[in-house]
C-alpha positions as CSV (number, residue, x, y, z in Angstrom):
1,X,8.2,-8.2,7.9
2,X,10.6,-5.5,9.2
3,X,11.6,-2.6,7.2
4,X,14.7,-0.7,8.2
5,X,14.6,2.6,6.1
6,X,18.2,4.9,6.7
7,X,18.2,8.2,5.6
8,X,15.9,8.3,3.1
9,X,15.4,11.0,0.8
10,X,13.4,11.8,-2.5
11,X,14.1,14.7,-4.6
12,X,12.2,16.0,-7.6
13,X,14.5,18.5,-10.3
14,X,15.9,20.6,-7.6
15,X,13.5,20.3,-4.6
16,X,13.6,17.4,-2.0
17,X,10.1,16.0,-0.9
18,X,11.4,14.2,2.1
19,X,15.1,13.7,3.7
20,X,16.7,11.9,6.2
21,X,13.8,10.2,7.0
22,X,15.4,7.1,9.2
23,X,12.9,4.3,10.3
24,X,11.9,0.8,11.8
25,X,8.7,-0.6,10.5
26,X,8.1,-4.0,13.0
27,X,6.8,-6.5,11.9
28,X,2.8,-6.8,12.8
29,X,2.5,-3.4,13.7
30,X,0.3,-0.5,11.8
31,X,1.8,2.5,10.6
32,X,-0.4,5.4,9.1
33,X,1.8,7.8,7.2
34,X,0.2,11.5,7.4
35,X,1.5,15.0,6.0
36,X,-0.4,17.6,4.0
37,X,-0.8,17.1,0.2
38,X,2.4,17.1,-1.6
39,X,4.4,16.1,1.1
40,X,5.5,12.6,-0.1
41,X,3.0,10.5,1.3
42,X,2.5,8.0,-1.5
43,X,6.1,8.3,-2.8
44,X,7.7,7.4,0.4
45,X,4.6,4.1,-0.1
46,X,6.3,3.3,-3.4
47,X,10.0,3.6,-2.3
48,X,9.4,1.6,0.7
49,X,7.6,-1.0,-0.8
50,X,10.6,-1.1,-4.2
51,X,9.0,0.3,-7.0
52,X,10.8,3.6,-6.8
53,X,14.1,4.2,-5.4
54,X,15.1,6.9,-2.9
55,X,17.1,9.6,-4.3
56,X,19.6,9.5,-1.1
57,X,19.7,6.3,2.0
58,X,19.1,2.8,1.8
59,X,16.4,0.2,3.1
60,X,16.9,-3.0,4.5
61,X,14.2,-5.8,4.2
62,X,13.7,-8.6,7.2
63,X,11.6,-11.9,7.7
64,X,11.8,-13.6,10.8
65,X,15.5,-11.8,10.7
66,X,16.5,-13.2,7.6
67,X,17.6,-10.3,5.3
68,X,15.4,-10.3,2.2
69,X,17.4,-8.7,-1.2
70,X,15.6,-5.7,-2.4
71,X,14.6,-7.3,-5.8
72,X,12.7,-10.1,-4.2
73,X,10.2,-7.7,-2.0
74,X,7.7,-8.2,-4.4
75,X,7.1,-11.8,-3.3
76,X,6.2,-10.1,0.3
77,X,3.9,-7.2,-0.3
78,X,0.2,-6.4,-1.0
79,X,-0.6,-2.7,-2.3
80,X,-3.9,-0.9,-2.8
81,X,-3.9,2.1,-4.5
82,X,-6.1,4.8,-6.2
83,X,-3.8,5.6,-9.1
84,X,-3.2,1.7,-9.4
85,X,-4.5,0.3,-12.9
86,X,-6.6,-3.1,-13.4
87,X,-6.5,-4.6,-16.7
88,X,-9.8,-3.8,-17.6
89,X,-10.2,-6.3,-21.0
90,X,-10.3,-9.2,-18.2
91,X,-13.8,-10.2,-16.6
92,X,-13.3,-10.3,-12.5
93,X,-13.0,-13.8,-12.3
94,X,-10.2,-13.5,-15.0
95,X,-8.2,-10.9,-12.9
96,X,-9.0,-12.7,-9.7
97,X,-7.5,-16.2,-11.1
98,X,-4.6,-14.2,-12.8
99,X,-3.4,-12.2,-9.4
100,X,-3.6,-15.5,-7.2
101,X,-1.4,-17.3,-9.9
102,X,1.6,-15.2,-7.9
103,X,0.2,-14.9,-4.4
104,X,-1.5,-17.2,-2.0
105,X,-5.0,-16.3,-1.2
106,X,-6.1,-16.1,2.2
107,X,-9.8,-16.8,1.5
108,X,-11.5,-19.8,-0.9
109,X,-13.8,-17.0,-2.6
110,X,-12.5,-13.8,-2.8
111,X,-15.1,-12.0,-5.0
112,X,-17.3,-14.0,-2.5
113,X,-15.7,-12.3,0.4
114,X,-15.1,-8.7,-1.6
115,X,-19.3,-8.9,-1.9
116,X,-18.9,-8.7,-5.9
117,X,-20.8,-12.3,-6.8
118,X,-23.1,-9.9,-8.6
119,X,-19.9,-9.1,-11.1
120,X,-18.1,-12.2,-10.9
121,X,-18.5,-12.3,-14.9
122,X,-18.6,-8.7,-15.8
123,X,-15.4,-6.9,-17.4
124,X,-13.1,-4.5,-15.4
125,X,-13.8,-1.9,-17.5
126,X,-17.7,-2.0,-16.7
127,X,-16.9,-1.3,-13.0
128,X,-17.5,1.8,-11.0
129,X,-14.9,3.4,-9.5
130,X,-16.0,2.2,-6.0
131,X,-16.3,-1.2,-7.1
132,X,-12.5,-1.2,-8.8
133,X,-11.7,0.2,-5.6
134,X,-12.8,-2.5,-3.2
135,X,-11.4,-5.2,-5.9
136,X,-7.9,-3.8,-5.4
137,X,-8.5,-3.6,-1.4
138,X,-9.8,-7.3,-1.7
139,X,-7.0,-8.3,-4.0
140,X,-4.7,-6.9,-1.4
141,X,-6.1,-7.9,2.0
142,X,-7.0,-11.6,0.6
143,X,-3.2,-12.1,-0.2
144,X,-1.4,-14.1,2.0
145,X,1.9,-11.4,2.4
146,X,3.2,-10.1,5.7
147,X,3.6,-6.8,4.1
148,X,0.6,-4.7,3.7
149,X,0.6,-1.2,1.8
150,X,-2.5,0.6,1.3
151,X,-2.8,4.3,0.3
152,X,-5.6,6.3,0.7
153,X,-7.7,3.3,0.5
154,X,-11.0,4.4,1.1
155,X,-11.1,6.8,-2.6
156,X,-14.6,6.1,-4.5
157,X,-16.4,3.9,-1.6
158,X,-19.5,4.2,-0.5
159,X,-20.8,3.7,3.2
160,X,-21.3,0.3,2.8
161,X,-18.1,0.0,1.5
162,X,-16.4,1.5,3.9
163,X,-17.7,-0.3,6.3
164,X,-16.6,-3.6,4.6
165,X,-13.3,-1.6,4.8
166,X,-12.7,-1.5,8.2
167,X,-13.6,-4.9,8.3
168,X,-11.4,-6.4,6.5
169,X,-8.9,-4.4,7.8
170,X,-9.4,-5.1,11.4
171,X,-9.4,-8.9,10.7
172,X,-5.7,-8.3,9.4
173,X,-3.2,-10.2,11.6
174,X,0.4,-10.6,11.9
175,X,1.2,-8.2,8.9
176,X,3.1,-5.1,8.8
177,X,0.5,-2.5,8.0
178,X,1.4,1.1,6.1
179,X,-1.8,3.2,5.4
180,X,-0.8,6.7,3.8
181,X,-3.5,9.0,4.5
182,X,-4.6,11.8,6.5
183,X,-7.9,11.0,6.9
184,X,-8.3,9.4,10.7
185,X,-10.9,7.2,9.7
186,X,-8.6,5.2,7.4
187,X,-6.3,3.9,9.8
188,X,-6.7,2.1,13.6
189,X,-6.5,4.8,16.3
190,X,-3.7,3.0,17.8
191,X,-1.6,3.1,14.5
192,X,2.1,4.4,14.5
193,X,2.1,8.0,13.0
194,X,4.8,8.9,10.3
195,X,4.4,12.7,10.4
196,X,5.7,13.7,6.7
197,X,5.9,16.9,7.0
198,X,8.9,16.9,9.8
199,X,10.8,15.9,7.2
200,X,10.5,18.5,4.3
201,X,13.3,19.4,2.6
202,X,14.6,22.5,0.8
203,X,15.4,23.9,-2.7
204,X,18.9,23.0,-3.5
205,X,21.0,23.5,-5.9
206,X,21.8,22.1,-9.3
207,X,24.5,19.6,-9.7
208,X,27.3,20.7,-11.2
């Protein structure tokens, strides 16, 4: 999936977090958006991938060239994120048959695959924090969506898990790839770097 992002910009009462951040995300390629805390790292995530919209430019969706409307991104995109919540009343095989009801899985067995057959009956809200984290890196990398976003997606995992990380992220092919975070190890070493902070902006005035 291509992204075509013109312009953007995000701005917060009277202080911009990013402007005129103009960009081509290609399809298949991995993109590792870096900047210091506070710079806009997982905001620019969300209005990329629709959930919040910029404040100033426009974005333009493509599959296989076809332009895809704005309000039917969610069909194409897979997020993992920290701050995301699970519904935590549902057992893992509950929230695991409820997200593939509106994606294709990749895999047969996902909770297989995540390494959580231990859990597979246990309720969200019994889980660790690591263990909520690799479910929402498993829901997302065992979707079938060219559009990938994960943001700071190694938060709460162990060793073990972080090796079943970079894994799974390695065997990722043929998706457009956006890891937000400064910490090298997330992302490949030959991932496209989105330097936030060259695009800070500055206080401005109230509207009139």
């Amino acid at each position: 999936m291509k992204i075509v992002a013109e312009n953007l910009g995000k701005r917060f009462n009277r202080e911009w977090i990013f402007r005129h951040f103009s960009f081509t995300l290609e399809p298949g390629k991995t993109y590792a958006i870096t900047g210091p805390n506070g710079s806009g790292k997982s905001t620019l995530s969300q209005i990329l991938w629709g959930q919040v919209p910029p404040t100033a430019g426009a974005i333009r969706y493509f599959v296989n060239e076809a332009a895809v409307q704005a309000i039917d991104v969610f069909k194409y995109v897979s997020i993992a994120a920290p701050y995301m919540d699970l519904i935590e009343e549902f057992t893992l095989e509950e929230i695991v048959r409820f997200h593939f009801k509106f994606k294709k899985s990749k895999v047969q067995d996902v909770i297989e695959h995540a390494e959580l057959i231990h859990a597979r009956s246990k309720k969200i809200g019994a889980f660790s924090s690591g263990m909520k984290q690799r479910l929402k890196l498993a829901l997302a990398f065992y979707s079938d969506t060219p559009l990938l976003f994960l943001d700071e997606p190694t938060t709460n995992l162990d060793k073990h898990a972080i090796a079943w990380y970079k894994d799974n992220l390695g065997r990722q092919t043929g998706r457009t790839i956006v890891i937000a975070s400064n910490q090298e190890e997330e992302y490949p070493s030959n991932s496209s770097k989105i330097d936030l902070s060259a695009y800070k902006g500055a206080v401005t005035k109230p509207p009139q």
